[in-house]
N, CA, C and O atoms as a Maestro MAE file, in Angstrom:
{
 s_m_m2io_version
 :::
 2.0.0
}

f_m_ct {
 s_m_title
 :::
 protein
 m_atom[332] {
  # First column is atom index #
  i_m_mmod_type
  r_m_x_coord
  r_m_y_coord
  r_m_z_coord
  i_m_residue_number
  s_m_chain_name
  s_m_pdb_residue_name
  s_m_pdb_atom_name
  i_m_atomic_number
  :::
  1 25 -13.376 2.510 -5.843 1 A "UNK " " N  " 7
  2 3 -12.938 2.150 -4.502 1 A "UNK " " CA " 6
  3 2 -11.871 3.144 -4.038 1 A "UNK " " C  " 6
  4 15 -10.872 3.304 -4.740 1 A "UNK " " O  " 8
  5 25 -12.004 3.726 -3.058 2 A "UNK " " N  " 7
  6 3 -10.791 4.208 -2.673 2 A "UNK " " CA " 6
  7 2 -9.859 3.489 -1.682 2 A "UNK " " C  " 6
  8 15 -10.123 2.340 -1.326 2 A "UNK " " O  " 8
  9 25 -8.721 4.174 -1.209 3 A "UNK " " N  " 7
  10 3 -7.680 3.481 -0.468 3 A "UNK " " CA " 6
  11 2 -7.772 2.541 0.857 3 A "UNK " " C  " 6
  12 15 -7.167 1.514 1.161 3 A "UNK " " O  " 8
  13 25 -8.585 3.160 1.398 4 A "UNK " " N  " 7
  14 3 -8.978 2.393 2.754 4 A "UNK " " CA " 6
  15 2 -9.977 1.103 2.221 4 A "UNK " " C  " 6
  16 15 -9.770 0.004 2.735 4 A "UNK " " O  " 8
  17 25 -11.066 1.235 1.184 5 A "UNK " " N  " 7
  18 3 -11.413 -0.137 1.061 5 A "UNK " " CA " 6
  19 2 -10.653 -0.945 0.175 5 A "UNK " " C  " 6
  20 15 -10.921 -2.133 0.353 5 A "UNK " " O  " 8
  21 25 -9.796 -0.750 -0.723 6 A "UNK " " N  " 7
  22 3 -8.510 -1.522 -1.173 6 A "UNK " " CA " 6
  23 2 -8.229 -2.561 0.161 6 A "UNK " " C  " 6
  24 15 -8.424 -3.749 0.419 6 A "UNK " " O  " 8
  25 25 -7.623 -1.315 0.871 7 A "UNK " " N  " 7
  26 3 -6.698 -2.060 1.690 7 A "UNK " " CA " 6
  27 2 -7.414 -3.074 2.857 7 A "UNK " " C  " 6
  28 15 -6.688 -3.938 3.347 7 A "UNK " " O  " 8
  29 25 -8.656 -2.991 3.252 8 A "UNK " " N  " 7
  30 3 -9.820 -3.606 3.360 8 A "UNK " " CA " 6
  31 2 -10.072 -5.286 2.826 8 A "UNK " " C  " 6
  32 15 -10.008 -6.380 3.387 8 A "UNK " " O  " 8
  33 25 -10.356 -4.866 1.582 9 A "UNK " " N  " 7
  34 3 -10.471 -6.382 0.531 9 A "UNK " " CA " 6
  35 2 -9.203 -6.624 0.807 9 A "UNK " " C  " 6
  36 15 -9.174 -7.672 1.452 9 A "UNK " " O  " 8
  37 25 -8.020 -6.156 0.637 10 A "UNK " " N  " 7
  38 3 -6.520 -6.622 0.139 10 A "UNK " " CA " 6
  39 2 -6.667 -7.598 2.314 10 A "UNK " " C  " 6
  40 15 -6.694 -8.819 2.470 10 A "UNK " " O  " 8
  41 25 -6.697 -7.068 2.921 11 A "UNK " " N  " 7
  42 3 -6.550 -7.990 4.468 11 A "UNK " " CA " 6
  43 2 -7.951 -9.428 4.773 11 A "UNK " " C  " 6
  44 15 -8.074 -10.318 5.615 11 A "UNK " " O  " 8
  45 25 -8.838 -8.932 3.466 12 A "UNK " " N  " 7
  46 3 -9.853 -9.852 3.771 12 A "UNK " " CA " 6
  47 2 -9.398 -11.151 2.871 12 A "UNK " " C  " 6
  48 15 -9.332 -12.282 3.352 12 A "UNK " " O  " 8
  49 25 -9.109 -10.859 1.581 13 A "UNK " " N  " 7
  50 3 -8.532 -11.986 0.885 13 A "UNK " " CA " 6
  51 2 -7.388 -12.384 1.684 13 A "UNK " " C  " 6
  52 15 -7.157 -13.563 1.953 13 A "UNK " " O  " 8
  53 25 -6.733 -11.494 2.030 14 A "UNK " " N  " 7
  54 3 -5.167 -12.805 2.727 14 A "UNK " " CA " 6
  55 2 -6.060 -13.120 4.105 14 A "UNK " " C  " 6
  56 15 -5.164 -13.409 4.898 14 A "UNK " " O  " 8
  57 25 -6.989 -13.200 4.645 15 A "UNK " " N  " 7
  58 3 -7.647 -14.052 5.729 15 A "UNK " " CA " 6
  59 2 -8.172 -14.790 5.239 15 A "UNK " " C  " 6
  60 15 -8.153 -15.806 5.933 15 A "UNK " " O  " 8
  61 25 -8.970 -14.998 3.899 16 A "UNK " " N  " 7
  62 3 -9.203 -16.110 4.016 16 A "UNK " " CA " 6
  63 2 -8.497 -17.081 3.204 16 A "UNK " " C  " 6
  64 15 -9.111 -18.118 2.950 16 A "UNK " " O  " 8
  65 25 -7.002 -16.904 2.623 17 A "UNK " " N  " 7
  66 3 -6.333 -17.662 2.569 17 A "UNK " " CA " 6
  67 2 -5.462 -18.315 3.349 17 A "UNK " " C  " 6
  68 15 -4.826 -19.345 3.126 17 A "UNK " " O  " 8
  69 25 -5.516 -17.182 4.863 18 A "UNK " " N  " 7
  70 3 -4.316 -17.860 5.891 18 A "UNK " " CA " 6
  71 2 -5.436 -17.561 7.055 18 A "UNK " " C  " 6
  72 15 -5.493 -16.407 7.480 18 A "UNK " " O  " 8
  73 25 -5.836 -18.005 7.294 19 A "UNK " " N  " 7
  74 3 -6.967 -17.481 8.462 19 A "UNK " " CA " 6
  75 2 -6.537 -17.528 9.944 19 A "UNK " " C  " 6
  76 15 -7.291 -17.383 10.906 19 A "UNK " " O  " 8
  77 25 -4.872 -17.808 9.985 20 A "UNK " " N  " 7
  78 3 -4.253 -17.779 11.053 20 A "UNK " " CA " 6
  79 2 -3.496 -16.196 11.172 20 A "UNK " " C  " 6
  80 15 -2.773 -15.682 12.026 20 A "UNK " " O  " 8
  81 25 -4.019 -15.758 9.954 21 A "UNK " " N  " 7
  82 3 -2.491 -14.619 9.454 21 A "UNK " " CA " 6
  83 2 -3.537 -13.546 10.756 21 A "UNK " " C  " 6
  84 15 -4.717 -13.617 11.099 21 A "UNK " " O  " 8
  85 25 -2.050 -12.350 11.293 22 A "UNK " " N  " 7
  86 3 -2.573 -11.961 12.582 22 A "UNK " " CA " 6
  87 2 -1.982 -10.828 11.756 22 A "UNK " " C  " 6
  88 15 -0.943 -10.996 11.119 22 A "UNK " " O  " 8
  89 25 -2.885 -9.254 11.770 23 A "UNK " " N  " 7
  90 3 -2.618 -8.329 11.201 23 A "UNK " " CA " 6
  91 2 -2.429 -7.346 12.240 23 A "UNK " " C  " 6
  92 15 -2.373 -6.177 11.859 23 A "UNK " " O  " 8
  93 25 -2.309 -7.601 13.584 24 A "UNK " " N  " 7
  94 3 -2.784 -6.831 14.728 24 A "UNK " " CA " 6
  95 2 -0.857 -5.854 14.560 24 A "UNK " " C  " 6
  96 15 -0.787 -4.639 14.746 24 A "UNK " " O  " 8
  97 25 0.250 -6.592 14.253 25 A "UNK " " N  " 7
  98 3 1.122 -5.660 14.191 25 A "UNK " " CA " 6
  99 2 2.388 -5.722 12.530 25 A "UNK " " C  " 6
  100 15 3.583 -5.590 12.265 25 A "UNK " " O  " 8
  101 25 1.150 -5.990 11.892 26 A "UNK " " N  " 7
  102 3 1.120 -5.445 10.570 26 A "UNK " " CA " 6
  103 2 1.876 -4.370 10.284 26 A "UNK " " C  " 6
  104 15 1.570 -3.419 11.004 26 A "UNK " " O  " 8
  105 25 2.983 -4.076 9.309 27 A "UNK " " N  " 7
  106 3 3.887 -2.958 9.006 27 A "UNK " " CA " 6
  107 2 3.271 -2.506 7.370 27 A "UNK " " C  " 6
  108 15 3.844 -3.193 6.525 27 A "UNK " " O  " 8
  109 25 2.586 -1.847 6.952 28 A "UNK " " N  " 7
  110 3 2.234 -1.545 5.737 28 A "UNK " " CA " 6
  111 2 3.270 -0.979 5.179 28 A "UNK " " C  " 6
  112 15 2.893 -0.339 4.198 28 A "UNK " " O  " 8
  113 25 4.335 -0.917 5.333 29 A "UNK " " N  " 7
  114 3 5.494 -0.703 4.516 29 A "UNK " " CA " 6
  115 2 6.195 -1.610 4.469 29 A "UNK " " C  " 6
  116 15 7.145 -1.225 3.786 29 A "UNK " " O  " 8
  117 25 6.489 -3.380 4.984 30 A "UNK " " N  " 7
  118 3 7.035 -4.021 4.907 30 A "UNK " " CA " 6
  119 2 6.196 -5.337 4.557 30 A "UNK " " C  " 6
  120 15 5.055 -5.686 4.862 30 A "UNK " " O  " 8
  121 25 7.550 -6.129 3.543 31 A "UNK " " N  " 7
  122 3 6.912 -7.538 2.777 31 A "UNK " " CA " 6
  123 2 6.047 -8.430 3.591 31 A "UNK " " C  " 6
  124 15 6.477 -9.169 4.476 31 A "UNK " " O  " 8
  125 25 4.735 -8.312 3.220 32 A "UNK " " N  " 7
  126 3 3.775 -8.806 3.261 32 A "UNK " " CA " 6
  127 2 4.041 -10.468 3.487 32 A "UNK " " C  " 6
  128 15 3.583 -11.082 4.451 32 A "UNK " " O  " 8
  129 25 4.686 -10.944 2.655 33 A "UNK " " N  " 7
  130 3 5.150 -12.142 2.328 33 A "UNK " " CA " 6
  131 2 6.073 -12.720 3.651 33 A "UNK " " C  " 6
  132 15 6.186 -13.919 3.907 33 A "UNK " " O  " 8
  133 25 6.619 -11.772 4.327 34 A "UNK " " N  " 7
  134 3 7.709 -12.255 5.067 34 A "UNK " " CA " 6
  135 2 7.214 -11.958 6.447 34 A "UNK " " C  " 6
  136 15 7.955 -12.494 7.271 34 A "UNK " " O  " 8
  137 25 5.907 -11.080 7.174 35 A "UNK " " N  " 7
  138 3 5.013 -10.630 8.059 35 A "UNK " " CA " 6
  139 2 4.278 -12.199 8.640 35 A "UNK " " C  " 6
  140 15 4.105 -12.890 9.644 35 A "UNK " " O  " 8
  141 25 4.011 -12.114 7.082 36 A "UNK " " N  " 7
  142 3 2.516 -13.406 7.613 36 A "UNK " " CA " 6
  143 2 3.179 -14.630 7.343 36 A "UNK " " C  " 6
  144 15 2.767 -15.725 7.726 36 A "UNK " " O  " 8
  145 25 4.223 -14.435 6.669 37 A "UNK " " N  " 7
  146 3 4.529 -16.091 6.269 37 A "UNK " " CA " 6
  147 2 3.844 -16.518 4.911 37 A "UNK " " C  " 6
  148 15 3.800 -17.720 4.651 37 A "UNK " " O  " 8
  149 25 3.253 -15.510 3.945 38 A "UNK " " N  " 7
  150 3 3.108 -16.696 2.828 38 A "UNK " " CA " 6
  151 2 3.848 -16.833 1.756 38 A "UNK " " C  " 6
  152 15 4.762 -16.163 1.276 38 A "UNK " " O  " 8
  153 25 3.125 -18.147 1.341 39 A "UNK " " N  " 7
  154 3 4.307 -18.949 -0.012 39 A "UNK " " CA " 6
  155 2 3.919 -18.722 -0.816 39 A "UNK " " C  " 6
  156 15 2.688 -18.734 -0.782 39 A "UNK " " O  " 8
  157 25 4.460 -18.398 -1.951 40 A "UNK " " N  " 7
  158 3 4.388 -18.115 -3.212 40 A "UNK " " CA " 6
  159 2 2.874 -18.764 -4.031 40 A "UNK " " C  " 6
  160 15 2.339 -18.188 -4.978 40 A "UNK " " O  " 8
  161 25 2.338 -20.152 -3.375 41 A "UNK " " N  " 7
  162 3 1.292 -20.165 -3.875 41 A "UNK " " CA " 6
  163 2 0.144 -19.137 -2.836 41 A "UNK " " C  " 6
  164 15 -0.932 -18.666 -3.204 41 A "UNK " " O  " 8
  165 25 0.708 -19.023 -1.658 42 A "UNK " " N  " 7
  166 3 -0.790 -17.917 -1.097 42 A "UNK " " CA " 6
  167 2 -0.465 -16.742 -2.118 42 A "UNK " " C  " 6
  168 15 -1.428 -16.231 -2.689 42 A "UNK " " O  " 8
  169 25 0.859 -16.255 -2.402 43 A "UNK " " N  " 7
  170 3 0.891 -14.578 -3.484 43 A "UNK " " CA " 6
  171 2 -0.467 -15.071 -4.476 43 A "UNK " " C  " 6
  172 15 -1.593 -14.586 -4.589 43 A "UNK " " O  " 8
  173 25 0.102 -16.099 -5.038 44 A "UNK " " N  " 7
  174 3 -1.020 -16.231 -6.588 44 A "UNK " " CA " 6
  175 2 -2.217 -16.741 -6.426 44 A "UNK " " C  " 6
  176 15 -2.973 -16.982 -7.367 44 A "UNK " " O  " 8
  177 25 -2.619 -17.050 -4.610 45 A "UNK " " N  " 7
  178 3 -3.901 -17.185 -4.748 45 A "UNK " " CA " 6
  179 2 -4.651 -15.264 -4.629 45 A "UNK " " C  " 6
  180 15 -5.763 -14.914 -5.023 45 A "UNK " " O  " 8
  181 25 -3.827 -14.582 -4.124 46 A "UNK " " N  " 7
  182 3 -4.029 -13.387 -3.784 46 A "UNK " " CA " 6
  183 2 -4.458 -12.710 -5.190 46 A "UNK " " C  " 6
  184 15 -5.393 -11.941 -5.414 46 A "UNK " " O  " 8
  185 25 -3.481 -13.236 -6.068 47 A "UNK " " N  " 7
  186 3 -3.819 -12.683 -7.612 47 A "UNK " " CA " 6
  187 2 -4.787 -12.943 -8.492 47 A "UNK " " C  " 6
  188 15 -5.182 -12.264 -9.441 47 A "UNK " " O  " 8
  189 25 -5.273 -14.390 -7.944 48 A "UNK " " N  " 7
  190 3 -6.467 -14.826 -8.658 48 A "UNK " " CA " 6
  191 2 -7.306 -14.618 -8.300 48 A "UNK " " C  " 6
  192 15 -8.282 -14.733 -9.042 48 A "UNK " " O  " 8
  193 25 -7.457 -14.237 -7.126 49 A "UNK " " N  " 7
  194 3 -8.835 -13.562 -6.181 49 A "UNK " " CA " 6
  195 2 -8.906 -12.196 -6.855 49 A "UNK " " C  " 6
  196 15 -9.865 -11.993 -7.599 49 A "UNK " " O  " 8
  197 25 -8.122 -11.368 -6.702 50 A "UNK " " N  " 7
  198 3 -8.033 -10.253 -7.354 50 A "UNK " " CA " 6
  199 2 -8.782 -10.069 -9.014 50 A "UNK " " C  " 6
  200 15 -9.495 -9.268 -9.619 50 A "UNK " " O  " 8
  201 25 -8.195 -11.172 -9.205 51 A "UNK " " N  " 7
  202 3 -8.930 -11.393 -10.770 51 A "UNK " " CA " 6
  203 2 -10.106 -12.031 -10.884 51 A "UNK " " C  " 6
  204 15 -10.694 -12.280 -11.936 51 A "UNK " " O  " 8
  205 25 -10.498 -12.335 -9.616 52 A "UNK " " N  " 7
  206 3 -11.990 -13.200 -10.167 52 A "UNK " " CA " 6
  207 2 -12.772 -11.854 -9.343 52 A "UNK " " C  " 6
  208 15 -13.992 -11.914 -9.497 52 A "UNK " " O  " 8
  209 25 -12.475 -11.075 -8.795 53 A "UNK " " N  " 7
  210 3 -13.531 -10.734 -7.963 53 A "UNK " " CA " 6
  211 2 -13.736 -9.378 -8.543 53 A "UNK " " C  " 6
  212 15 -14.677 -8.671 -8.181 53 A "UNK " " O  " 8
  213 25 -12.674 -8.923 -9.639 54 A "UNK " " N  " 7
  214 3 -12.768 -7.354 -10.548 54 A "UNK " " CA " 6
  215 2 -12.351 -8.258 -11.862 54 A "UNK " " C  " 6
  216 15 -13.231 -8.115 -12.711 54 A "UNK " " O  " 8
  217 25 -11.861 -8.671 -12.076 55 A "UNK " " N  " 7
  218 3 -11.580 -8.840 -13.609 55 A "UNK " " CA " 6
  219 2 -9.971 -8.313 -13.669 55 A "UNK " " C  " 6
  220 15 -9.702 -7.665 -14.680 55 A "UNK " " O  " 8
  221 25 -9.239 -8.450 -13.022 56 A "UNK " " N  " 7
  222 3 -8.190 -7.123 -12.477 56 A "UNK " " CA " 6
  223 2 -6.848 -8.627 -13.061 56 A "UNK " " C  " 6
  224 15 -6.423 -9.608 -12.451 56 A "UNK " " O  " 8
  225 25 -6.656 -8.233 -14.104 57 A "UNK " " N  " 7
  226 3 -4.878 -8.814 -14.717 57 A "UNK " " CA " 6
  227 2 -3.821 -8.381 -14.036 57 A "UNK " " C  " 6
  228 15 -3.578 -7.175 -14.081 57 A "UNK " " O  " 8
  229 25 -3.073 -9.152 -13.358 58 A "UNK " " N  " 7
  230 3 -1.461 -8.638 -12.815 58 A "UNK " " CA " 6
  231 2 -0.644 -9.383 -13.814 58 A "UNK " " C  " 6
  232 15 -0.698 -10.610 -13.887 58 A "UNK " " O  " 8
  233 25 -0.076 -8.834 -14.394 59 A "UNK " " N  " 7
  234 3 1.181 -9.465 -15.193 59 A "UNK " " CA " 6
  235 2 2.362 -9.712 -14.535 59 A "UNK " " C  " 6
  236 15 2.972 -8.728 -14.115 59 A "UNK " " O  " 8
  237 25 2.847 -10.873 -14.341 60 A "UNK " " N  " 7
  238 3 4.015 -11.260 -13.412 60 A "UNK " " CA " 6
  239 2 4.941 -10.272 -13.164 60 A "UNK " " C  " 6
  240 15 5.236 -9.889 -12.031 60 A "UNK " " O  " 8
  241 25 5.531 -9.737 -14.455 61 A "UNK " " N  " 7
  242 3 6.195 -8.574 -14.271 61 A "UNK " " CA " 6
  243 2 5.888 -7.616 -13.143 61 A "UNK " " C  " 6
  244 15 6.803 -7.046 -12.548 61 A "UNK " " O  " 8
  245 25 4.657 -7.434 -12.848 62 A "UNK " " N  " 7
  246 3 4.235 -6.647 -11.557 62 A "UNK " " CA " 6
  247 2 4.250 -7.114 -10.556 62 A "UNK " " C  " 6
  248 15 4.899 -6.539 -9.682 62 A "UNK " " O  " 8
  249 25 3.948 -7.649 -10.418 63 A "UNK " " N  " 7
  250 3 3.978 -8.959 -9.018 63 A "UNK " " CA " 6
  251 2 5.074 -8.338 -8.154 63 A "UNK " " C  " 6
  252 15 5.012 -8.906 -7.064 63 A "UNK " " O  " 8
  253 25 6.044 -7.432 -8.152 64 A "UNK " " N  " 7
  254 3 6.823 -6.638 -7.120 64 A "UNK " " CA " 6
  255 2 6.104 -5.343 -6.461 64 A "UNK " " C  " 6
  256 15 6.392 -4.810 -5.389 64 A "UNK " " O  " 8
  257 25 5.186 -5.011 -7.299 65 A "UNK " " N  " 7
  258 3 4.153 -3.967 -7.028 65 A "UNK " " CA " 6
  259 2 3.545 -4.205 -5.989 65 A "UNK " " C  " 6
  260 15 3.075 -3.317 -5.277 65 A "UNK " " O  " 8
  261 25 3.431 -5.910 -5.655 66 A "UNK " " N  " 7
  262 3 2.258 -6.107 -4.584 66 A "UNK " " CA " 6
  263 2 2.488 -6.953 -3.512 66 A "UNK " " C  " 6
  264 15 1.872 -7.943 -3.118 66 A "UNK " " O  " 8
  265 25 4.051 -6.072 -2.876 67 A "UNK " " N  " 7
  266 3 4.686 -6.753 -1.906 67 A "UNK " " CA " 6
  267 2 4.753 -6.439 -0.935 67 A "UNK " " C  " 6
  268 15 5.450 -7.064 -0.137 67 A "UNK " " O  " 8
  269 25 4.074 -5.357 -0.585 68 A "UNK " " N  " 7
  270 3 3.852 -4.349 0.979 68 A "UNK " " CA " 6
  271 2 2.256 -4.197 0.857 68 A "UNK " " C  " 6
  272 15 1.745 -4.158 -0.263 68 A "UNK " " O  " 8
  273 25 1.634 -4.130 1.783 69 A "UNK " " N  " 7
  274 3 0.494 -3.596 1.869 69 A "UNK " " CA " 6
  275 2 0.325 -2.002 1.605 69 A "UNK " " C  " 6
  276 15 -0.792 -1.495 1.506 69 A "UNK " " O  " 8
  277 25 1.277 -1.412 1.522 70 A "UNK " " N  " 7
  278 3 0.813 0.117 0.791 70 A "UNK " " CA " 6
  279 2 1.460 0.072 -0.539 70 A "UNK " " C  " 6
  280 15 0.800 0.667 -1.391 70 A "UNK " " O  " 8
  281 25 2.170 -0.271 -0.814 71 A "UNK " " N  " 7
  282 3 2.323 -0.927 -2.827 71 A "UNK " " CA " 6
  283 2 1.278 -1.617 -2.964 71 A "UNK " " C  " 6
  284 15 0.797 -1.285 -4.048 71 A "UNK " " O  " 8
  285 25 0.480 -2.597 -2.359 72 A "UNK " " N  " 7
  286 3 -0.453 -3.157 -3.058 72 A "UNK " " CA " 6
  287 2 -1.210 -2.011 -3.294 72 A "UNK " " C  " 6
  288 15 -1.353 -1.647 -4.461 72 A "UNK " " O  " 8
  289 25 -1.766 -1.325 -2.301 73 A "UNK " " N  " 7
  290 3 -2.510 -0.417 -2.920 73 A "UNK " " CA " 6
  291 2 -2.611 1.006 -3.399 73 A "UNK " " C  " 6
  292 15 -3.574 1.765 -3.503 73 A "UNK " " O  " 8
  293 25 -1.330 1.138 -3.658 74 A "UNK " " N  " 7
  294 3 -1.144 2.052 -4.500 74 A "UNK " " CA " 6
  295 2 -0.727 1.630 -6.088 74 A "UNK " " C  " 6
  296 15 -0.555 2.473 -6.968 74 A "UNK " " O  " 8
  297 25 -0.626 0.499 -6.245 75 A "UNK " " N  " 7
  298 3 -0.659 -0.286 -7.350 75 A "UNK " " CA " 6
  299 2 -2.209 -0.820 -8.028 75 A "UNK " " C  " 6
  300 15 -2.333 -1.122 -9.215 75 A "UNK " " O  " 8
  301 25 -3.297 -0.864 -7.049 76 A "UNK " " N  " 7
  302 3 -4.584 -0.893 -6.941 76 A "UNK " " CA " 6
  303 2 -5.512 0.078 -7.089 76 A "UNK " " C  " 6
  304 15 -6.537 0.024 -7.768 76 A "UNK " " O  " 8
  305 25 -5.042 1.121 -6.314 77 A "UNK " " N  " 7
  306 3 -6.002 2.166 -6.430 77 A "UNK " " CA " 6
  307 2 -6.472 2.722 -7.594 77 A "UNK " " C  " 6
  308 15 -7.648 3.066 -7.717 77 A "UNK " " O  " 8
  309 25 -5.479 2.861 -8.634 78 A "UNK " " N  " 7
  310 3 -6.089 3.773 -10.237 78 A "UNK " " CA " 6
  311 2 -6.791 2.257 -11.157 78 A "UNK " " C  " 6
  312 15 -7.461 2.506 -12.159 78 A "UNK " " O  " 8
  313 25 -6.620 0.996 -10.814 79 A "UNK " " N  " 7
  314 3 -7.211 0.392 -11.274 79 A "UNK " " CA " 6
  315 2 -8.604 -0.280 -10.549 79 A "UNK " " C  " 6
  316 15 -9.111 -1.183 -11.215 79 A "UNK " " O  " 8
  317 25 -9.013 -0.076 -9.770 80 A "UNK " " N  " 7
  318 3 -9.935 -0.244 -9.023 80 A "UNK " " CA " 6
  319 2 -10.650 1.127 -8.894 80 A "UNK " " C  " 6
  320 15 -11.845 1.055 -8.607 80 A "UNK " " O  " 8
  321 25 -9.954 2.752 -9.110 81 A "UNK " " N  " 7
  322 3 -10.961 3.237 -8.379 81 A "UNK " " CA " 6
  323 2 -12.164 3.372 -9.641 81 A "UNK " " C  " 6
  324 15 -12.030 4.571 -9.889 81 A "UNK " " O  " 8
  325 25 -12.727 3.121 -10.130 82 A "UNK " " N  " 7
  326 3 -14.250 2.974 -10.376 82 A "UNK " " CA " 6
  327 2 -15.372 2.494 -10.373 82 A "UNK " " C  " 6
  328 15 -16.462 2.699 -10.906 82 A "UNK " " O  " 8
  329 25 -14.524 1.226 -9.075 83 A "UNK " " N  " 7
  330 3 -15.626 0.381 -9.121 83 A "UNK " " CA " 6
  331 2 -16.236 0.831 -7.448 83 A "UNK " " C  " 6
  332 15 -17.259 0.311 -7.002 83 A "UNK " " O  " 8
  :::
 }
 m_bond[331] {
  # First column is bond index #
  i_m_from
  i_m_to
  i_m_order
  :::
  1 1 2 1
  2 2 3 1
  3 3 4 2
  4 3 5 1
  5 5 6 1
  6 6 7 1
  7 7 8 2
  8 7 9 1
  9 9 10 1
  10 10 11 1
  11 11 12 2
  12 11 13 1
  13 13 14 1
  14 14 15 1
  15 15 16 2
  16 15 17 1
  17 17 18 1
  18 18 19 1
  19 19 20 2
  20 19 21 1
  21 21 22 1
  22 22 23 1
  23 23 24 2
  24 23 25 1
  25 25 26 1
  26 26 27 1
  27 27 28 2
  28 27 29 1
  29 29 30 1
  30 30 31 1
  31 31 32 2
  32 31 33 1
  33 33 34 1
  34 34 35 1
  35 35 36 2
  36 35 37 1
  37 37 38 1
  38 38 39 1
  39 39 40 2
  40 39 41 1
  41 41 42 1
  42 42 43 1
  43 43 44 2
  44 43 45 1
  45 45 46 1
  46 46 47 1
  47 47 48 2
  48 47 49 1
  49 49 50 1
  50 50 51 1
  51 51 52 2
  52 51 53 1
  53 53 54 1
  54 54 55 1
  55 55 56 2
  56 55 57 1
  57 57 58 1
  58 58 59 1
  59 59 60 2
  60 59 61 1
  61 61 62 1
  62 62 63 1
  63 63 64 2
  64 63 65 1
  65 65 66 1
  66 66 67 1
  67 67 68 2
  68 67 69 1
  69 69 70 1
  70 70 71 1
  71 71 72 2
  72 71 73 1
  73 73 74 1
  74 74 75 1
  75 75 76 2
  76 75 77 1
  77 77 78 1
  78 78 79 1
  79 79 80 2
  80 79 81 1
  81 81 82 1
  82 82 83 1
  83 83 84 2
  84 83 85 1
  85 85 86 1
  86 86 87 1
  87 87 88 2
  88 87 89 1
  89 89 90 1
  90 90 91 1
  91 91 92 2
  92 91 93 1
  93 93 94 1
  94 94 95 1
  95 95 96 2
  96 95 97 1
  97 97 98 1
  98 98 99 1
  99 99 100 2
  100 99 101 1
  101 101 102 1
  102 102 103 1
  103 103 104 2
  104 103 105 1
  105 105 106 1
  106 106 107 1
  107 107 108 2
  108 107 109 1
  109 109 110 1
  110 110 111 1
  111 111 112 2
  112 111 113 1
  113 113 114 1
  114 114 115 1
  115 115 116 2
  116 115 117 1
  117 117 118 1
  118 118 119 1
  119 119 120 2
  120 119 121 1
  121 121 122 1
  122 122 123 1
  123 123 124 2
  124 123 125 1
  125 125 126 1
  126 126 127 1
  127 127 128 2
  128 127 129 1
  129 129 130 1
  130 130 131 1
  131 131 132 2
  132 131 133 1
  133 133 134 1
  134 134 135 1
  135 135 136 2
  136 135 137 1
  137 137 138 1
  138 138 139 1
  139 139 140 2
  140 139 141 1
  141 141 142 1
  142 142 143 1
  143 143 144 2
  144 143 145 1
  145 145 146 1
  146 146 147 1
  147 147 148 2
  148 147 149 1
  149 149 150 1
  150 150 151 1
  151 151 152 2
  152 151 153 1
  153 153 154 1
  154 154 155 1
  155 155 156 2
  156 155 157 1
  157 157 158 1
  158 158 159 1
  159 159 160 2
  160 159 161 1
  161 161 162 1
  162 162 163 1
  163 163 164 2
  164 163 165 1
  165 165 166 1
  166 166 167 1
  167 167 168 2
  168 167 169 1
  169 169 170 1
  170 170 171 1
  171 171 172 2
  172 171 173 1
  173 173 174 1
  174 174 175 1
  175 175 176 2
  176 175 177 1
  177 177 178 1
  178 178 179 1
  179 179 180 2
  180 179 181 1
  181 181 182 1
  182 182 183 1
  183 183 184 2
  184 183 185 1
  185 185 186 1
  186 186 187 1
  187 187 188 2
  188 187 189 1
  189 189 190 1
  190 190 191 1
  191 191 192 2
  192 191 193 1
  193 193 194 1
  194 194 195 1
  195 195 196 2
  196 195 197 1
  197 197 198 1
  198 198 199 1
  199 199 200 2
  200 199 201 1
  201 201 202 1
  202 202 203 1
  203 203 204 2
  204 203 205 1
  205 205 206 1
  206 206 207 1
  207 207 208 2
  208 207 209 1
  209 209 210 1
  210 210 211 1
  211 211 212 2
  212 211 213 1
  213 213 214 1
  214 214 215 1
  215 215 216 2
  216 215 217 1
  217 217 218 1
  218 218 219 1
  219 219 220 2
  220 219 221 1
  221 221 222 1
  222 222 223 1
  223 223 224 2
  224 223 225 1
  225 225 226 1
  226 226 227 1
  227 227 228 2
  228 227 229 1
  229 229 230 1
  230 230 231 1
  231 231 232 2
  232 231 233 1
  233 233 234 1
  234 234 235 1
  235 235 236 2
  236 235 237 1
  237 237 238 1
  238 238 239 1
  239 239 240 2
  240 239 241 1
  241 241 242 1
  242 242 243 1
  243 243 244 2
  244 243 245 1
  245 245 246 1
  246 246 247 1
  247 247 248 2
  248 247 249 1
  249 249 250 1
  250 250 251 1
  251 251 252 2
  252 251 253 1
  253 253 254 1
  254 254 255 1
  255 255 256 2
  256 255 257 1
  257 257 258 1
  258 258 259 1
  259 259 260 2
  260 259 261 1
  261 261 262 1
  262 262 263 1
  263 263 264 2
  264 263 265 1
  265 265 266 1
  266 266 267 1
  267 267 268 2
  268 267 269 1
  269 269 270 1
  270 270 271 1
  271 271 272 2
  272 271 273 1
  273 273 274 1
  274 274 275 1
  275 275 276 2
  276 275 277 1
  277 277 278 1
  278 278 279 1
  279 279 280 2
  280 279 281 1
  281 281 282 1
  282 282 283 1
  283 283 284 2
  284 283 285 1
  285 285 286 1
  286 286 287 1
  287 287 288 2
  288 287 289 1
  289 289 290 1
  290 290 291 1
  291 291 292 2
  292 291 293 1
  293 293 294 1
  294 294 295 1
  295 295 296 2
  296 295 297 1
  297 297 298 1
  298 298 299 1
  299 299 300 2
  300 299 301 1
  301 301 302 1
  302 302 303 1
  303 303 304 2
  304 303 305 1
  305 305 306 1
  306 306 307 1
  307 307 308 2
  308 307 309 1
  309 309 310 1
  310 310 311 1
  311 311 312 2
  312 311 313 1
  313 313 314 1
  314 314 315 1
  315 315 316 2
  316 315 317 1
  317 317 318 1
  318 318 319 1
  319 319 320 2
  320 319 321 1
  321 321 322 1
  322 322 323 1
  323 323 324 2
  324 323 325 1
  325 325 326 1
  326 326 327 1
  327 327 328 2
  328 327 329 1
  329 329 330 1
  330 330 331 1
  331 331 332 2
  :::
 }
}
């Protein structure tokens, strides 16, 4: 996968966990979390999607990695790109 479809899946999973979430003035350098409004259980539904849909482990410890939409996927990209 490269970067643009990362970041692709990464806006399709947080729609369909917040399907209100409005990406139209979206800051890809700023917390994701604090943009759309989600709670700590939308982060870990984000993570389990991630993991059911590649097989893809985040170890909590990382979980700061995937707090902007361009950290997510630059935290994504070397593990995703082969699929």
């Amino acid at each position: 996968m490269n970067r643009e479809e990362i970041r692709e899946v990464l806006l399709e999973i947080i729609a369909d966990i917040d399907e209100e979430a409005d990406f139209t003035a979206l800051d890809a350098d700023k917390p994701l979390r604090d943009q759309l409004e989600l709670d700590s259980m939308d982060f870990l539904d984000i993570v389990m999607e991630l993991r059911k849909r590649y097989k893809l482990q985040v170890p909590e410890d990382e979980y700061p990695e995937l707090a902007t939409l361009n950290s997510c996927v630059n935290y994504l990209e070397p593990k995703l790109r082969d699929l």
